[in-house]
PDB file of N, CA, C and O in Angstrom:
ATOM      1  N   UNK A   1       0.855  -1.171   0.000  1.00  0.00           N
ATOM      2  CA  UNK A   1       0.000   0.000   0.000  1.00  0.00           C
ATOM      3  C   UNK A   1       0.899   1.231   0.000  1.00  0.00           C
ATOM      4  O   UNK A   1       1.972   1.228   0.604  1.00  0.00           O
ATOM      5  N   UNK A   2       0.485   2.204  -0.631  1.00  0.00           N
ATOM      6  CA  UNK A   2       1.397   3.565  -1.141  1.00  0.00           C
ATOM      7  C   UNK A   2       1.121   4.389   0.185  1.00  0.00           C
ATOM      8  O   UNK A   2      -0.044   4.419   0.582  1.00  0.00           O
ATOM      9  N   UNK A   3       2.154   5.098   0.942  1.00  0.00           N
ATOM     10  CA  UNK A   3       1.751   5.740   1.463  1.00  0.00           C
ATOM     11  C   UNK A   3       1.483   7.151   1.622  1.00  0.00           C
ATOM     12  O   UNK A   3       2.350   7.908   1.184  1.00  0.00           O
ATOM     13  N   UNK A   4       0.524   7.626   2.124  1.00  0.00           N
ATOM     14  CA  UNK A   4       0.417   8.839   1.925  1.00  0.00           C
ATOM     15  C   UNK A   4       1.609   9.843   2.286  1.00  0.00           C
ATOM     16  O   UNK A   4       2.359   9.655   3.244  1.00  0.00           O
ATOM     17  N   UNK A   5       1.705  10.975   1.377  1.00  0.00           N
ATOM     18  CA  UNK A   5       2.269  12.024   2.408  1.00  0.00           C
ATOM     19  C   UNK A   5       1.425  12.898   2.844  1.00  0.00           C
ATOM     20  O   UNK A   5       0.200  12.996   2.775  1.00  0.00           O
ATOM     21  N   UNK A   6       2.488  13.700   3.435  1.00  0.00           N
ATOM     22  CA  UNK A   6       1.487  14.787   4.397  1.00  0.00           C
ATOM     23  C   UNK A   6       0.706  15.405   3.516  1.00  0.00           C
ATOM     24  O   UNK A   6      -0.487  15.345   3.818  1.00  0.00           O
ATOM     25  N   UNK A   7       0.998  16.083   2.354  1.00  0.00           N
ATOM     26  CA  UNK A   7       0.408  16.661   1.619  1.00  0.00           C
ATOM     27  C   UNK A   7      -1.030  16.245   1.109  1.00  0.00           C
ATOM     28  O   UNK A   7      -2.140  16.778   1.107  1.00  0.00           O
ATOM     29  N   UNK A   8      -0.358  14.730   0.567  1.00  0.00           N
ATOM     30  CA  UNK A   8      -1.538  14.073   0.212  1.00  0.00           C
ATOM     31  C   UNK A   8      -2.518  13.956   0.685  1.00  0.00           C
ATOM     32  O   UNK A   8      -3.541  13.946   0.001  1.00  0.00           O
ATOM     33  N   UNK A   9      -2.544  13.795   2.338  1.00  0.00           N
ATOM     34  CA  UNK A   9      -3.168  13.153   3.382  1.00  0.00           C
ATOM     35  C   UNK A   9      -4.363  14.759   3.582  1.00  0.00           C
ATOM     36  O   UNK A   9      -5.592  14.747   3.655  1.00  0.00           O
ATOM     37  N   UNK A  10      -3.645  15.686   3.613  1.00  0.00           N
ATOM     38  CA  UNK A  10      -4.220  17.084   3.916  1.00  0.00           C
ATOM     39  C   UNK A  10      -4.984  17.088   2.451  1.00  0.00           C
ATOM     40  O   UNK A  10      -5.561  18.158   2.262  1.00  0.00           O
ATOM     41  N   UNK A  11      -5.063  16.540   1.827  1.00  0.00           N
ATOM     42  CA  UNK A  11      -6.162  17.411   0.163  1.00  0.00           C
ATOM     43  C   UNK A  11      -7.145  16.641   0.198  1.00  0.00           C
ATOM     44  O   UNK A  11      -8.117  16.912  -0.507  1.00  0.00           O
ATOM     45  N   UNK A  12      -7.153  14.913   1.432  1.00  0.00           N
ATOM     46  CA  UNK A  12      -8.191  14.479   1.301  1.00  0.00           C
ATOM     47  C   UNK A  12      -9.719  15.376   2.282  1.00  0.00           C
ATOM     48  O   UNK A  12      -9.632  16.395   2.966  1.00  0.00           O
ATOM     49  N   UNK A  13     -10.584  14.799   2.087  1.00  0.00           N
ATOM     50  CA  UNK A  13     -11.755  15.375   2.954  1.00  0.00           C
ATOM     51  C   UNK A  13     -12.043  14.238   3.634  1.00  0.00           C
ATOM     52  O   UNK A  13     -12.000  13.044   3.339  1.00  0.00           O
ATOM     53  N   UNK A  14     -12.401  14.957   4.774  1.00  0.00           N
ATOM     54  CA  UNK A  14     -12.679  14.083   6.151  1.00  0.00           C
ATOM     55  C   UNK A  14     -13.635  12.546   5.828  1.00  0.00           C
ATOM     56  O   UNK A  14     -13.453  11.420   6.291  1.00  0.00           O
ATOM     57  N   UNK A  15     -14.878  13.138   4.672  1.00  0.00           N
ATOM     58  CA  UNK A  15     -15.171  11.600   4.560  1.00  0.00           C
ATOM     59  C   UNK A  15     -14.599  10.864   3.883  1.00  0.00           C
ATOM     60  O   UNK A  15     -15.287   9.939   3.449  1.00  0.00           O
ATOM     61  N   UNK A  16     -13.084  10.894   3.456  1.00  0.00           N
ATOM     62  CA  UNK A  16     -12.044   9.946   3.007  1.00  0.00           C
ATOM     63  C   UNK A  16     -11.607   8.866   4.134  1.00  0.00           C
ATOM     64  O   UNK A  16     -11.233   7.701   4.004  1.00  0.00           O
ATOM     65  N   UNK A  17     -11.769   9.588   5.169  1.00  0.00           N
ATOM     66  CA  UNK A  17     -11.416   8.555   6.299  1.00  0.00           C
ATOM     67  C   UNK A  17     -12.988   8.205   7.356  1.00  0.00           C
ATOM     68  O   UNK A  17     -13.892   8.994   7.632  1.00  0.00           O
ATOM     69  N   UNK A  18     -12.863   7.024   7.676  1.00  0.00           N
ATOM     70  CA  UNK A  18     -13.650   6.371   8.601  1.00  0.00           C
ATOM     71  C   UNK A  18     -14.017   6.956   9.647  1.00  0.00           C
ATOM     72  O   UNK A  18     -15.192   6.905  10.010  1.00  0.00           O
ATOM     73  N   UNK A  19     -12.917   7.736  10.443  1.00  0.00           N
ATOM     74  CA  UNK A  19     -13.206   8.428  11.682  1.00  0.00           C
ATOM     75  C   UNK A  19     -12.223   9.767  11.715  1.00  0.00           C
ATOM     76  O   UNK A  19     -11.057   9.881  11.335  1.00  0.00           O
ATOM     77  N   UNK A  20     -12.980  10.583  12.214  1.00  0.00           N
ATOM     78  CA  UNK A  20     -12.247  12.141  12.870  1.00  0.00           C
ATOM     79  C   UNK A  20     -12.231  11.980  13.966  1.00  0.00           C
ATOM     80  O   UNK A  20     -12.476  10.775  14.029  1.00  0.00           O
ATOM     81  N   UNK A  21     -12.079  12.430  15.279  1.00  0.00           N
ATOM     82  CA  UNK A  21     -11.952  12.426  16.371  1.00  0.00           C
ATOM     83  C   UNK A  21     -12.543  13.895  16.831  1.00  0.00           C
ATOM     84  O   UNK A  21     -12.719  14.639  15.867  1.00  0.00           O
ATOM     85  N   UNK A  22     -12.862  14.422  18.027  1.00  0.00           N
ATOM     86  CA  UNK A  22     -12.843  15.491  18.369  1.00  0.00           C
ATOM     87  C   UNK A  22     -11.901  16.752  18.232  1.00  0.00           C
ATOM     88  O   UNK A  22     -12.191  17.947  18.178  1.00  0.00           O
ATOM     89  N   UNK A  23     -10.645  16.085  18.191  1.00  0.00           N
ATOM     90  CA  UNK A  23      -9.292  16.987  17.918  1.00  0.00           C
ATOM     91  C   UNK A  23      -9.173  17.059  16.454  1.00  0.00           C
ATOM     92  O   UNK A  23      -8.137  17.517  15.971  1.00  0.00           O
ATOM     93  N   UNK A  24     -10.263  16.596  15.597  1.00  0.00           N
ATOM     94  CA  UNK A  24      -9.955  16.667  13.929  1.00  0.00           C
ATOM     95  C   UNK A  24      -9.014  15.981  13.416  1.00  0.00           C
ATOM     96  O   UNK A  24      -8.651  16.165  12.254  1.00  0.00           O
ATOM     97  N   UNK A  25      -8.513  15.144  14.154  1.00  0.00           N
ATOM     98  CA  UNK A  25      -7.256  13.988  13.623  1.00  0.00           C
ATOM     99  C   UNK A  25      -8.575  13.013  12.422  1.00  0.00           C
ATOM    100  O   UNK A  25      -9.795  12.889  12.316  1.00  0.00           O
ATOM    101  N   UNK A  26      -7.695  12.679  11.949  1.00  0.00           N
ATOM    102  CA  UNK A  26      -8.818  11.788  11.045  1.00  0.00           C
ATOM    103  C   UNK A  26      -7.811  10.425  11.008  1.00  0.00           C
ATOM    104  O   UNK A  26      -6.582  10.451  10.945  1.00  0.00           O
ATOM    105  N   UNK A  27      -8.606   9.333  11.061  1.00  0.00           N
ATOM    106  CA  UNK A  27      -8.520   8.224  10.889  1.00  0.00           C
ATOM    107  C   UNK A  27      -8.495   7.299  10.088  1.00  0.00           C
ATOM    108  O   UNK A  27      -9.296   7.620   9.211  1.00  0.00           O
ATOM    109  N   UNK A  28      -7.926   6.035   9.772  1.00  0.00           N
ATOM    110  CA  UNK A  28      -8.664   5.131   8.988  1.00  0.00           C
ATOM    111  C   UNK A  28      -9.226   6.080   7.718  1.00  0.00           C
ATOM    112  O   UNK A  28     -10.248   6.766   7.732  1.00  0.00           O
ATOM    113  N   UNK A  29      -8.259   5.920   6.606  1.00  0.00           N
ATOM    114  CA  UNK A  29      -8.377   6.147   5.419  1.00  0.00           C
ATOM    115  C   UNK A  29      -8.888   5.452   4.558  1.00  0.00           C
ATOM    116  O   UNK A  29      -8.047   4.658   4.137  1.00  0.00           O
ATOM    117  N   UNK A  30     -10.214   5.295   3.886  1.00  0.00           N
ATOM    118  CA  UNK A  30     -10.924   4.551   2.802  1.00  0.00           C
ATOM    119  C   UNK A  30     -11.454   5.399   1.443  1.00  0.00           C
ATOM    120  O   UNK A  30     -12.564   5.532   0.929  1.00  0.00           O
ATOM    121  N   UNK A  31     -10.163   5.884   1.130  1.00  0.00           N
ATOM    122  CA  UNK A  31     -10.628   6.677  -0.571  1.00  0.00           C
ATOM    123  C   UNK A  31      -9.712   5.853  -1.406  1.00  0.00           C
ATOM    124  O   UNK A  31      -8.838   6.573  -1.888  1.00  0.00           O
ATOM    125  N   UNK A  32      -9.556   4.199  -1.865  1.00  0.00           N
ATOM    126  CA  UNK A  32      -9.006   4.224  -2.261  1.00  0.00           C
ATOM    127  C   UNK A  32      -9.143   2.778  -1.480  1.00  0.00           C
ATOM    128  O   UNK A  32      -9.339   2.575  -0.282  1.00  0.00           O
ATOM    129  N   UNK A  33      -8.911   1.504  -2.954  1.00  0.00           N
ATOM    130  CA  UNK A  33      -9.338  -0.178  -2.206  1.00  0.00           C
ATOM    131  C   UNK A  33      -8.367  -0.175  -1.209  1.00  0.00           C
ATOM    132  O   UNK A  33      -8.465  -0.441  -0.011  1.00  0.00           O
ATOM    133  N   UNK A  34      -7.205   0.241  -2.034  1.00  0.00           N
ATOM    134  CA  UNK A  34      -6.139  -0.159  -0.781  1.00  0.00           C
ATOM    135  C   UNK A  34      -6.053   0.177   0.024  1.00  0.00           C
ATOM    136  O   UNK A  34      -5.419  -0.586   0.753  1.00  0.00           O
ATOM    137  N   UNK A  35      -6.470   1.369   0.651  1.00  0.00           N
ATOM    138  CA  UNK A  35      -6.618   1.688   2.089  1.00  0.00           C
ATOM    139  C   UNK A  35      -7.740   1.216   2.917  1.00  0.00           C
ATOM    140  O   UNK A  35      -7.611   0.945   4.111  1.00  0.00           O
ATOM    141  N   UNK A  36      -9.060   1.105   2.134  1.00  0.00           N
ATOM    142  CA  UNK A  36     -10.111   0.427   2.441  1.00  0.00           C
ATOM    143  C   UNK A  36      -9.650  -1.241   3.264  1.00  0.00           C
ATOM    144  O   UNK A  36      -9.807  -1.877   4.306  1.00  0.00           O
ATOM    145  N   UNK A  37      -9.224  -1.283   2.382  1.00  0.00           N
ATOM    146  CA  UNK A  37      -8.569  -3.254   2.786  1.00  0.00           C
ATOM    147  C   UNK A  37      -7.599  -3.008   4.051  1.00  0.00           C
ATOM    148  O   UNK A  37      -7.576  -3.789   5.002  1.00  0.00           O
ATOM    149  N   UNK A  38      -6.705  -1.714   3.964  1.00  0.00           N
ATOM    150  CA  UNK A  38      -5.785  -1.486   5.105  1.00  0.00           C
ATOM    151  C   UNK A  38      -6.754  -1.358   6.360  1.00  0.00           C
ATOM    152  O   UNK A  38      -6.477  -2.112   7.293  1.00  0.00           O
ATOM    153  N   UNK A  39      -7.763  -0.585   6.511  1.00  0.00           N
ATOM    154  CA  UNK A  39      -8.810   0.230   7.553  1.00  0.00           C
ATOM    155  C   UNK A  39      -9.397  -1.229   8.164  1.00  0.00           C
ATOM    156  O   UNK A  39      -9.482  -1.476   9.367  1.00  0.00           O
ATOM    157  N   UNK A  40      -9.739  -2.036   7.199  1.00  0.00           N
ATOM    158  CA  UNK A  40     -11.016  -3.074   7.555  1.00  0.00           C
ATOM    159  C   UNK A  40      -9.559  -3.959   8.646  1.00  0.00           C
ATOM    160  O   UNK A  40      -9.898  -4.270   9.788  1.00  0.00           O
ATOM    161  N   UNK A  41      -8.348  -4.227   8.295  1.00  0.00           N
ATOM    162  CA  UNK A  41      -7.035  -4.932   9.114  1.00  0.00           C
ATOM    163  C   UNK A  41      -6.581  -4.249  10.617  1.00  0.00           C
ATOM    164  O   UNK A  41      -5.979  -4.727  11.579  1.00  0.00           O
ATOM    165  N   UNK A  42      -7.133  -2.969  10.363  1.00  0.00           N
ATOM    166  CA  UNK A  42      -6.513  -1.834  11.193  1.00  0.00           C
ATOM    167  C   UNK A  42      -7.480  -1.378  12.285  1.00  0.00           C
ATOM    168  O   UNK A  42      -7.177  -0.590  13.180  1.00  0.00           O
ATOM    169  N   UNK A  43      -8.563  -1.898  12.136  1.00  0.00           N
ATOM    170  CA  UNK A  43     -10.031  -1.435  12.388  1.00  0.00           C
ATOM    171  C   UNK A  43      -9.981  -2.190  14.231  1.00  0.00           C
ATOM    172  O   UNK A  43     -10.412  -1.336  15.005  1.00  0.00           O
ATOM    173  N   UNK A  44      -9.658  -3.228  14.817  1.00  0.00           N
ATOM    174  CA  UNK A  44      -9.325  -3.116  16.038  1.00  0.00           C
ATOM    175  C   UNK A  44      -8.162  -3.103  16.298  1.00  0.00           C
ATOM    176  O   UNK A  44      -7.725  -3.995  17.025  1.00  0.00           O
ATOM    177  N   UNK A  45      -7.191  -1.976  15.729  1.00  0.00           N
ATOM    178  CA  UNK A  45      -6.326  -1.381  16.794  1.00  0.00           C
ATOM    179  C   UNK A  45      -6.475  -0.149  16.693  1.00  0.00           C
ATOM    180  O   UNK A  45      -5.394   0.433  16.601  1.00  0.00           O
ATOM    181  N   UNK A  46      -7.540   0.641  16.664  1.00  0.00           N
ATOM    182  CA  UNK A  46      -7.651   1.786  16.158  1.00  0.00           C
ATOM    183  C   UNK A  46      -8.881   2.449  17.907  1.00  0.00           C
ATOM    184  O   UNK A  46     -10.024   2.187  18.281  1.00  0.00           O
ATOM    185  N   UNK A  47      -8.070   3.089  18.286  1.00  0.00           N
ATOM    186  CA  UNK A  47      -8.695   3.662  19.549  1.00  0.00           C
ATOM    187  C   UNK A  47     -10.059   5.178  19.225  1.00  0.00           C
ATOM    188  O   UNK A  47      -9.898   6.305  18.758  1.00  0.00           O
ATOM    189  N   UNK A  48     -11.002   4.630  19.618  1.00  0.00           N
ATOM    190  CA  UNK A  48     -12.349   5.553  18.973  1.00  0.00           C
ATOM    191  C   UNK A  48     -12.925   5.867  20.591  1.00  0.00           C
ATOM    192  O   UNK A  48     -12.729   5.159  21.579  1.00  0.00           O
ATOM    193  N   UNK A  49     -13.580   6.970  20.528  1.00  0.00           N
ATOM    194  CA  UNK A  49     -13.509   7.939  21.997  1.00  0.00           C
ATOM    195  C   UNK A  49     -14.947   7.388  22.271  1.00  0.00           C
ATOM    196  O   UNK A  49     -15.172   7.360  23.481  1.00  0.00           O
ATOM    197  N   UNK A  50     -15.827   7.011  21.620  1.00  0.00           N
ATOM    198  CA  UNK A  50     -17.151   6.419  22.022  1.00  0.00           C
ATOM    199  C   UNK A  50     -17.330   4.973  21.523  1.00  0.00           C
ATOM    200  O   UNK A  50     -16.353   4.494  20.948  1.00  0.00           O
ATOM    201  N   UNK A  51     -18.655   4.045  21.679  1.00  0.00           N
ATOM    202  CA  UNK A  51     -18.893   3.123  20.994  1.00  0.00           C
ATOM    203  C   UNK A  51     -19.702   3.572  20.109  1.00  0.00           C
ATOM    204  O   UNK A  51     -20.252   2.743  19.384  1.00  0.00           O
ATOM    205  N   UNK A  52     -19.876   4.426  20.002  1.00  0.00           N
ATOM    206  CA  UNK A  52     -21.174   4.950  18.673  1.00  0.00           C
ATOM    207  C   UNK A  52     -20.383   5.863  18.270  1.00  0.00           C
ATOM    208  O   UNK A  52     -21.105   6.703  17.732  1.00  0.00           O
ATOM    209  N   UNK A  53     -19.289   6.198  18.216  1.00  0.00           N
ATOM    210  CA  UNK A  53     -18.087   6.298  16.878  1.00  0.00           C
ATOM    211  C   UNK A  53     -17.730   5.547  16.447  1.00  0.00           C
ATOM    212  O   UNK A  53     -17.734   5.629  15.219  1.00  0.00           O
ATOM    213  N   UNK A  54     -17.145   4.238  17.066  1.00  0.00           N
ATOM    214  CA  UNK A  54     -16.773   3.116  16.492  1.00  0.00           C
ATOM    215  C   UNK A  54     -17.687   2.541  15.789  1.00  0.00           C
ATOM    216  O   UNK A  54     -17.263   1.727  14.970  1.00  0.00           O
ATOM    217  N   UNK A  55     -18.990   2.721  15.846  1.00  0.00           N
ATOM    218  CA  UNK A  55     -19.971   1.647  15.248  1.00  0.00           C
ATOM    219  C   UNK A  55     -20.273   2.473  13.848  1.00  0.00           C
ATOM    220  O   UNK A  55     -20.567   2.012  12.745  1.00  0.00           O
ATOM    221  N   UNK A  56     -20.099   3.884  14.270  1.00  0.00           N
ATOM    222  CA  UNK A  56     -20.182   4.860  12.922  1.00  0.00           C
ATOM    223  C   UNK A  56     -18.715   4.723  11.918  1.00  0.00           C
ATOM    224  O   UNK A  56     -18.892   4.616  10.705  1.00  0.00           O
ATOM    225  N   UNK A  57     -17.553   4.729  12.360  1.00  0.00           N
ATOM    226  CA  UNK A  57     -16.876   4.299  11.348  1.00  0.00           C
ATOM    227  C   UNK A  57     -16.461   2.876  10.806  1.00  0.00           C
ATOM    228  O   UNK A  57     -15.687   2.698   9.865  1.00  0.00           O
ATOM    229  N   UNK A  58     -17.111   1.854  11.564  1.00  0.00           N
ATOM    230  CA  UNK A  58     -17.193   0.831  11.070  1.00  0.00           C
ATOM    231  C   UNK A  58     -18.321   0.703  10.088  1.00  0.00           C
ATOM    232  O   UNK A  58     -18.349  -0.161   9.212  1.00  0.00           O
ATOM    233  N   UNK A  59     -19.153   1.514  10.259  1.00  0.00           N
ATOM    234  CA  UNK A  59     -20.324   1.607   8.918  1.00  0.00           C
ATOM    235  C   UNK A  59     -19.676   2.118   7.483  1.00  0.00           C
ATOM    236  O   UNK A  59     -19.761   1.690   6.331  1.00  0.00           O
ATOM    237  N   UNK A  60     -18.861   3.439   8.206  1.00  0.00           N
ATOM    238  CA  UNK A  60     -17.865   3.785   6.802  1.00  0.00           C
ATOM    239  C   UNK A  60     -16.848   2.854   5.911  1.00  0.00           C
ATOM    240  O   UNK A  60     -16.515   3.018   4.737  1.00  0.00           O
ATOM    241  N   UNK A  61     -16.502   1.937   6.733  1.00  0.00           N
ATOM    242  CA  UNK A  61     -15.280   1.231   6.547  1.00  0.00           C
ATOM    243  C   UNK A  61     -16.568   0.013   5.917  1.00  0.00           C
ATOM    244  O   UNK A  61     -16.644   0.083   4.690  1.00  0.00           O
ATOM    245  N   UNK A  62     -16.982  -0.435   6.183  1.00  0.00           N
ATOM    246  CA  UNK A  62     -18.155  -1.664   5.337  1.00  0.00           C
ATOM    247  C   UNK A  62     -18.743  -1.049   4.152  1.00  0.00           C
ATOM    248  O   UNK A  62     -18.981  -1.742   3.162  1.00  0.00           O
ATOM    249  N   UNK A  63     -19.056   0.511   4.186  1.00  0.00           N
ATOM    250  CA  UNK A  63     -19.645   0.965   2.494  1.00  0.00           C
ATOM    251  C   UNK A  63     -18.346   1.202   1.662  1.00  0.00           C
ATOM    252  O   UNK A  63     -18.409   1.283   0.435  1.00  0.00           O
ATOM    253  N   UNK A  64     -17.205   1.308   2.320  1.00  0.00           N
ATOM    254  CA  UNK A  64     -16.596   1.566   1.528  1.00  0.00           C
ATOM    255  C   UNK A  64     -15.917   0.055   0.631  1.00  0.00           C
ATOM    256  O   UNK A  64     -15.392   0.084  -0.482  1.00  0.00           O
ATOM    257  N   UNK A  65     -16.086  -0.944   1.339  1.00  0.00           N
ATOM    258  CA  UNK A  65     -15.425  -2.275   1.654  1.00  0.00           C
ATOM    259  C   UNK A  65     -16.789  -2.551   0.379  1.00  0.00           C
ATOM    260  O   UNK A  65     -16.330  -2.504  -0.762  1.00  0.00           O
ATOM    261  N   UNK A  66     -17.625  -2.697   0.411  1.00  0.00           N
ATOM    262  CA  UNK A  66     -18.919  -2.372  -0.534  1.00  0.00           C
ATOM    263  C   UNK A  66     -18.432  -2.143  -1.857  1.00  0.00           C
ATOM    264  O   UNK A  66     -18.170  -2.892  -2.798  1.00  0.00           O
ATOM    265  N   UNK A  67     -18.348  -0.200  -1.575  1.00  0.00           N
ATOM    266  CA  UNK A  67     -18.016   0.151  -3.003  1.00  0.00           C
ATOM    267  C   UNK A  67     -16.307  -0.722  -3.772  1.00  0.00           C
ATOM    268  O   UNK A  67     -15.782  -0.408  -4.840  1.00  0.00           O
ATOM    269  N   UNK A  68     -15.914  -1.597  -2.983  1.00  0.00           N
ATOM    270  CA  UNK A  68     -14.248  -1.618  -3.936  1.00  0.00           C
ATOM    271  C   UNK A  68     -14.371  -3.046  -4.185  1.00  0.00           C
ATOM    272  O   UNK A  68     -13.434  -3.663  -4.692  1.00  0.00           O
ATOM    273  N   UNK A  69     -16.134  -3.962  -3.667  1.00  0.00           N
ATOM    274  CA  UNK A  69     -16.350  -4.812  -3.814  1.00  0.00           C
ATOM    275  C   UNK A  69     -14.849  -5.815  -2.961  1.00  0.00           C
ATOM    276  O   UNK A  69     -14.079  -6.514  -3.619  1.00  0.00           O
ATOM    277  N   UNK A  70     -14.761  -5.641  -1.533  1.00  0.00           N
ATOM    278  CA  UNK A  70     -13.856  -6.153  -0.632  1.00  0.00           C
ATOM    279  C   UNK A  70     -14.458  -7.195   0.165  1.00  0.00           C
ATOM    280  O   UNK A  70     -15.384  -6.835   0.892  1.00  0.00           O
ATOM    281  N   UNK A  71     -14.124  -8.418   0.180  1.00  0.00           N
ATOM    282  CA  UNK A  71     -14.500  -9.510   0.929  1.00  0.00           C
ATOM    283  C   UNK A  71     -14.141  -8.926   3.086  1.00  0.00           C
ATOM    284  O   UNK A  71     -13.107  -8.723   3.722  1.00  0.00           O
ATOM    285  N   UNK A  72     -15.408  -8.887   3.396  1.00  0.00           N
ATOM    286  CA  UNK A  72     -15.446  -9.047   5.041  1.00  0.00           C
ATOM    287  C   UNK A  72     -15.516 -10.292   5.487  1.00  0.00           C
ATOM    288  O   UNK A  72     -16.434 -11.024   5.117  1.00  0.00           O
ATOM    289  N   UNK A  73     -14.669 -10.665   6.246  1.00  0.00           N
ATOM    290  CA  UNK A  73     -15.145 -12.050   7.052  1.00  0.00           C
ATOM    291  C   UNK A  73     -16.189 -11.451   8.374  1.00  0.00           C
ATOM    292  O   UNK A  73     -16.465 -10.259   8.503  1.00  0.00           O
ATOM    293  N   UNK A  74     -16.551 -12.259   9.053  1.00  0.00           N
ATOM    294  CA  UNK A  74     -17.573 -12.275   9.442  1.00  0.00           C
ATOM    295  C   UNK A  74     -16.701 -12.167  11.333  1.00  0.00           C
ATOM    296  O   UNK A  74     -17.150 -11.926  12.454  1.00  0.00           O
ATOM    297  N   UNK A  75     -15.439 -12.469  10.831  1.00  0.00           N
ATOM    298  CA  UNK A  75     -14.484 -12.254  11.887  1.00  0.00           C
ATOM    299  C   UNK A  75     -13.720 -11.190  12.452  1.00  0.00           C
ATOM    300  O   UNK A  75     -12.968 -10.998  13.408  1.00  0.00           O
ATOM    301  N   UNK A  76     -14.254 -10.517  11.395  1.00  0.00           N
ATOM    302  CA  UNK A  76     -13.115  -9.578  11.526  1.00  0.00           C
ATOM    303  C   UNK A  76     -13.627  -8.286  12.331  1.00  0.00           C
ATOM    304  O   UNK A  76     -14.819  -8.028  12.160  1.00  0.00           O
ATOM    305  N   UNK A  77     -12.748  -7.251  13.369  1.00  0.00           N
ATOM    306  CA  UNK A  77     -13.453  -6.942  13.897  1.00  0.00           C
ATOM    307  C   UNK A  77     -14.326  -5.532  13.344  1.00  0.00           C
ATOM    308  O   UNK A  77     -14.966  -5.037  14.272  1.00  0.00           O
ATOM    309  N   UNK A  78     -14.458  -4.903  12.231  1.00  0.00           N
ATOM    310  CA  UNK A  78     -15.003  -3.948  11.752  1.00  0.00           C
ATOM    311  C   UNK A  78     -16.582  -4.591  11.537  1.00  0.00           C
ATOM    312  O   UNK A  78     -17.554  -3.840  11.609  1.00  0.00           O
ATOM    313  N   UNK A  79     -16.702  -5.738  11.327  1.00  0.00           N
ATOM    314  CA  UNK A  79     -18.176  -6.463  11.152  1.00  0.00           C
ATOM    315  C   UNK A  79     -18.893  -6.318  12.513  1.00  0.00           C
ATOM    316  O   UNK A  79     -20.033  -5.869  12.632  1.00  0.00           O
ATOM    317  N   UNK A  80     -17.813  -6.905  13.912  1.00  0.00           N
ATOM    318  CA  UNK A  80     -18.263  -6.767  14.975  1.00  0.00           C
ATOM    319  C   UNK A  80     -18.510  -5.513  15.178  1.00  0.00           C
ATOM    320  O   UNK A  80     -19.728  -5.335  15.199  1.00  0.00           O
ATOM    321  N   UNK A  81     -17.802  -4.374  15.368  1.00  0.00           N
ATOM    322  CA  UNK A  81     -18.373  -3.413  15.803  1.00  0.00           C
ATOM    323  C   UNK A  81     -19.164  -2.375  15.117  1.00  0.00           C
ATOM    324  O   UNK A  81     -19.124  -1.196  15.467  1.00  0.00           O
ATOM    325  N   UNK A  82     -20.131  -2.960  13.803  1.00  0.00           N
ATOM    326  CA  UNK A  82     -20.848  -2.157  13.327  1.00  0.00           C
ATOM    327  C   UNK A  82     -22.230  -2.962  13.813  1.00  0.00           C
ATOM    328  O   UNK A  82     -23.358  -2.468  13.800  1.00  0.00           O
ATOM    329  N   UNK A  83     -21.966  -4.000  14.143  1.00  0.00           N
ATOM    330  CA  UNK A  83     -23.738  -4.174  14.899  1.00  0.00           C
ATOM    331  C   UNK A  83     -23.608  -4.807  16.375  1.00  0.00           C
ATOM    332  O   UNK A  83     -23.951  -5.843  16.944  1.00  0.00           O
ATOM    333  N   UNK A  84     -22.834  -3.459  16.723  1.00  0.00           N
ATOM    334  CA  UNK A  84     -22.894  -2.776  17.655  1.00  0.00           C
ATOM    335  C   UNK A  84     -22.417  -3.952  19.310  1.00  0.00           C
ATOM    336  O   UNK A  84     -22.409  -3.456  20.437  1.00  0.00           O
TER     337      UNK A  84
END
């Protein structure tokens, strides 16, 4: 997976990534399969300030997993924490 630079990372918009935080950090990047596939791997080690953030960017991270047509296991934990 290519990684971003800073630059890059700054021209995306917030719904490029799964989660913002209160401090506007943004999270979990899904504009793009390969990061999508990275987010859905990354998705429990990724520290979210509520459970109904987590369950909201695990919704992001599954439409996006959707649109790039990305296999979810049923294991994995972005499945778990979108129903809740």
């Amino acid at each position: 997976m290519p990684d971003l630079s800073t630059e890059q990372r700054d021209r995306l918009k917030d719904d490029d990534f799964a989660y913002v935080d209160k401090d506007g950090e943004r999270h979990l990047p899904i504009h793009d399969e390969e990061h999508a596939r990275n987010a859905i791997q990354r998705f429990g080690r990724t520290h979210f300030e509520s459970k109904h953030a987590k369950q909201k960017a695990a919704e992001a991270v599954l439409k996006a997993a959707r649109k790039y047509g990305l296999e979810v296991s049923a294991e994995d934990d972005v499945i778990k924490a979108a129903h809740g």
